[in-house]
Residue, then its C-alpha position, 0 to 999 in steps of 0.5 A: x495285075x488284074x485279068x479278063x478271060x473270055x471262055x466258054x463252057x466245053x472248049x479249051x478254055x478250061x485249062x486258062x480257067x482253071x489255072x486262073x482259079x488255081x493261081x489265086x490271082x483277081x481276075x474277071x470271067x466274060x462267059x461265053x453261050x455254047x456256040x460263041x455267037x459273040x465272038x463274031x462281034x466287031x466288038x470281040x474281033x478287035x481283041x482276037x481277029x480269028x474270034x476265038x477263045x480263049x482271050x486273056x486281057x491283063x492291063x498292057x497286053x492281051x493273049x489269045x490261044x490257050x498255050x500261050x495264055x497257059x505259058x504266061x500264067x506259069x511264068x507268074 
């Protein structure tokens, strides 16, 4: 399964990061600017209508919220 996990710098998305790059799974990194401008997106608020970080997009299902993406990453 492949991943997306939009982050960005200095927020809590770092924990997902790192334990994406700990797990060794293939996974894309949508980095975004300081601030998050475009997570007011129409684009962005269809994935997480509170536009915020993280989102984790798999094949079938998309997570957002840090303890959530962080739980399903343990369980895999």
């Amino acid at each position: 399964m492949h991943y997306t996990l939009h982050a960005a710098p200095g927020s809590c998305s770092f924990a997902p990061h790192i334990v994406m790059e700990e797990i060794g799974r293939p996974y894309s990194l949508a980095l975004m600017s300081p601030g998050h401008p475009e997570a007011k997106t129409d684009e962005f608020r269809r994935l997480n209508p509170k536009g915020r970080i993280p989102v984790l997009i798999a094949e079938n299902f998309t997570l957002t919220e840090a303890p959530a993406i962080l739980f399903h990453l343990g369980l895999t």
